[in-house]
Every structure is written in C-alpha cells, then in structure tokens.
C-alpha positions as YAML, in Angstrom:
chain: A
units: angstrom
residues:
- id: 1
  name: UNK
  ca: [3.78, 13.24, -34.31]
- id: 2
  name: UNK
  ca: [2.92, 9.99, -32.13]
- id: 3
  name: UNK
  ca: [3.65, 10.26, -28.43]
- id: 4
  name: UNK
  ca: [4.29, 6.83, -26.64]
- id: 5
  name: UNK
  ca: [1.17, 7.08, -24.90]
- id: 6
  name: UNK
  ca: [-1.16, 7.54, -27.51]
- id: 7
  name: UNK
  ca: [0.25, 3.86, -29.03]
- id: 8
  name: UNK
  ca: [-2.62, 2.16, -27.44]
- id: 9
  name: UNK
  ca: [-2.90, -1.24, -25.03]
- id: 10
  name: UNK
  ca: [-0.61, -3.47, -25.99]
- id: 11
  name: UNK
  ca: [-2.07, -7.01, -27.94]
- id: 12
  name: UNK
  ca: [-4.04, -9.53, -25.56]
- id: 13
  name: UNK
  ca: [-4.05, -7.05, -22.81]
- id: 14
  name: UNK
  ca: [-8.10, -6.64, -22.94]
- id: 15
  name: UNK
  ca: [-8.31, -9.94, -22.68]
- id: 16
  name: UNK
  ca: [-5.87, -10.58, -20.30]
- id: 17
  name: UNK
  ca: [-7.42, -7.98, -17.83]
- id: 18
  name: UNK
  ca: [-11.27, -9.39, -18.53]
- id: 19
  name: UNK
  ca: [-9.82, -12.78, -17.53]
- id: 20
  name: UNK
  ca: [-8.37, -11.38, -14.60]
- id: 21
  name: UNK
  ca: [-11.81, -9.36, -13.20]
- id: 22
  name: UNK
  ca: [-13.85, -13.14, -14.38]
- id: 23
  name: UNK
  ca: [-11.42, -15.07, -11.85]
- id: 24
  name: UNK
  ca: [-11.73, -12.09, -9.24]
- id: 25
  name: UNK
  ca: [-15.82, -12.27, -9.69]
- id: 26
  name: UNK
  ca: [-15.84, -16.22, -9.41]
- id: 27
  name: UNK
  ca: [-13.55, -15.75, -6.62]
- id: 28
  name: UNK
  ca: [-15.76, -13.32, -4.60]
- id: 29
  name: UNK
  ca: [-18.85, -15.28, -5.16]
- id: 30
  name: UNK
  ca: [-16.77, -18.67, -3.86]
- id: 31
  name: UNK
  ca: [-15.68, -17.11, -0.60]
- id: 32
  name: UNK
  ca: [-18.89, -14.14, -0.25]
- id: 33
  name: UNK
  ca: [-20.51, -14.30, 3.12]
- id: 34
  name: UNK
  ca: [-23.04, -17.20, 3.67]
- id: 35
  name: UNK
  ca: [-21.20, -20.00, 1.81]
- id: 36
  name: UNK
  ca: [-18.68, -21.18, 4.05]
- id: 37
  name: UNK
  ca: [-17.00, -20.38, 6.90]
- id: 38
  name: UNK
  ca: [-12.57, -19.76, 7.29]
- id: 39
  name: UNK
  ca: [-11.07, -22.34, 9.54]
- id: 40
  name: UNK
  ca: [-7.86, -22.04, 11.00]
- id: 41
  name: UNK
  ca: [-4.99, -24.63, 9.73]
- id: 42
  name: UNK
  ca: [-2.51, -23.12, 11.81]
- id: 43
  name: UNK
  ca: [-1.18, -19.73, 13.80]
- id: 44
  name: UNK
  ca: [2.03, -18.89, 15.24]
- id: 45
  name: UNK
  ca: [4.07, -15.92, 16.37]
- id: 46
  name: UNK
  ca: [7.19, -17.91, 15.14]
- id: 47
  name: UNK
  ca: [8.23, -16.83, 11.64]
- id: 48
  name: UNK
  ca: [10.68, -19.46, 11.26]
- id: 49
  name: UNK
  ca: [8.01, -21.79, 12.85]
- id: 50
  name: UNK
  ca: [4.95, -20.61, 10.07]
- id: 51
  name: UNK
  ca: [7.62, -20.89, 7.25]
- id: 52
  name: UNK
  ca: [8.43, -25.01, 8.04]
- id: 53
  name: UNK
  ca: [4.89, -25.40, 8.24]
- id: 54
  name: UNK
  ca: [3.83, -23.99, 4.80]
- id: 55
  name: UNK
  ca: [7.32, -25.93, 3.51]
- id: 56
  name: UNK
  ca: [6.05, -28.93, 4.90]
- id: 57
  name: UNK
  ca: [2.66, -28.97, 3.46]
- id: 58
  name: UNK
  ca: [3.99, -28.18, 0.55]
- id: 59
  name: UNK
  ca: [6.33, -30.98, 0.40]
- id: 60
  name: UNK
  ca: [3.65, -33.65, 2.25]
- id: 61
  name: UNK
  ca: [1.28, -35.31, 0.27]
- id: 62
  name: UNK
  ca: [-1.69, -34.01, 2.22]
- id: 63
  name: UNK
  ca: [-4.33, -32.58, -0.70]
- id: 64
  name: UNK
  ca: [-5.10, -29.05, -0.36]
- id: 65
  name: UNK
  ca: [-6.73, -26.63, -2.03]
- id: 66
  name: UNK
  ca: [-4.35, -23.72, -2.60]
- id: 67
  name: UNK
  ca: [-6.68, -21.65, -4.33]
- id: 68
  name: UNK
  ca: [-9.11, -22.18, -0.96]
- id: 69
  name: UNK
  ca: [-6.08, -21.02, 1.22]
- id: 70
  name: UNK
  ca: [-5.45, -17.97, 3.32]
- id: 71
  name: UNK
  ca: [-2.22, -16.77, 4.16]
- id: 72
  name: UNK
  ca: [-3.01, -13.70, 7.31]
- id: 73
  name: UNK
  ca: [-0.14, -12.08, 9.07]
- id: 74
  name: UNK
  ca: [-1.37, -9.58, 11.93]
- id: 75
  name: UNK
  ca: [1.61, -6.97, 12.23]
- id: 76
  name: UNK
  ca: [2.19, -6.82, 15.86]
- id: 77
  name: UNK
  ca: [3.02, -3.49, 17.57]
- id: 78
  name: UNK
  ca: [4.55, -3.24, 21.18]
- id: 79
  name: UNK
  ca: [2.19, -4.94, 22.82]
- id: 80
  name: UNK
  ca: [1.33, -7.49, 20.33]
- id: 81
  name: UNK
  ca: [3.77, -9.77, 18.44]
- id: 82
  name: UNK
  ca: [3.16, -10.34, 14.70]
- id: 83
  name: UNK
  ca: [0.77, -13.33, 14.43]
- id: 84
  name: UNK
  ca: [0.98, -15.57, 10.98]
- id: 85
  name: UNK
  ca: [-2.38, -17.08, 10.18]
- id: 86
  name: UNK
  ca: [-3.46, -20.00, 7.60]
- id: 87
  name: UNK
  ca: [-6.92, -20.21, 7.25]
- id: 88
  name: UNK
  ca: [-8.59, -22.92, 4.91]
- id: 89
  name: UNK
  ca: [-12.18, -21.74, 3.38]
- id: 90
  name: UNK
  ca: [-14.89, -24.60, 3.73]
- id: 91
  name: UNK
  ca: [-17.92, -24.25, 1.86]
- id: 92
  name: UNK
  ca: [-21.35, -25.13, 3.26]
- id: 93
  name: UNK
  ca: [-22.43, -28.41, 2.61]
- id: 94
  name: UNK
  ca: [-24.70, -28.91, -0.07]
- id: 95
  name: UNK
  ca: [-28.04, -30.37, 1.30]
- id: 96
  name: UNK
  ca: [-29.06, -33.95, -1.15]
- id: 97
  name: UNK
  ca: [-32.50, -33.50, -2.25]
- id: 98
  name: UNK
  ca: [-32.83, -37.10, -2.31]
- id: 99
  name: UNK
  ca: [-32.46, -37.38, 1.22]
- id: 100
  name: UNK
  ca: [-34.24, -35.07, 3.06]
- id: 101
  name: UNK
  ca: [-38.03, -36.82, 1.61]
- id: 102
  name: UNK
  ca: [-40.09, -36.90, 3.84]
- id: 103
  name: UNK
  ca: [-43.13, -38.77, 1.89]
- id: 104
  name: UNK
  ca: [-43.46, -41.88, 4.38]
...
C-alpha cells in the first residue's frame, strides 16, 4: 500500500529549489561584507509616512535597483517607536586598471 508521503517530490521541484539556493548564493556573495556598504534612502517612525514614500518611488521614474533594496522595520517597545528603514546597497567601486599607471 502507498502512503501519500512516500509519492516522492513533486516534478521540477529539485530544480526549482537548486535555483532558489543559486540566487540565495549569488545574493550573499553581492551584499557579503567588504563589497559595499548599506546607505540609507529613507527612515521614519510614520507608517503612513514610509508607505507614500515606497508608493512614490514606485510610481516616479527614478531607476532603482529593487533587488539592491532593503526594506528594515525596528519594532519599537515603550521607549522606542517602531522605526521603518530603506537602505540601498552600493557596491565598491571597481578600481580601472588603465588608470592607476604609473609608468611616467
């Protein structure tokens, strides 16, 4: 008799899930330590406030990197209200070879 468990994965699910660890590994080597630093887009303690500001760059024509993006939200306790956070990751520029010679 076959239980439902023992039915196996279901198709394309391997490959599904190896595509999904190769984005997570390019992903961690994009934003590791040492190539580039977070810098803050905007922060507010105003939910309605952080929530027009993602709608608007959303709507604008401004060119951003969504995949780059970081979306924070401190929960605040009694002494702290909840902060909301949107970081933009910028890599560390990428020296030319060309123009650091130094043959004169």
């Amino acid at each position: 008799m076959v239980e439902v468990g023992d039915a196996g994965p279901m198709p394309g699910q391997r490959r599904r899930r190896c595509q999904q660890e190769d984005e997570m590994r390019r992903a961690a080597a994009r934003f590791a330590p040492g190539e580039g630093r977070w810098d803050v887009l905007f922060e507010t303690q105003d939910e309605s406030e952080w929530r027009a500001h993602i709608h608007g760059l959303r709507a604008s024509e401004t060119q951003i990197d969504w995949t780059a993006v970081r979306m924070d939200t401190f929960c605040g306790r009694r002494m702290q209200p909840t902060t909301y956070r949107l970081s933009l990751f910028v890599p560390n520029a990428v020296p030319d070879p060309g123009r650091d010679r130094s043959d004169n």
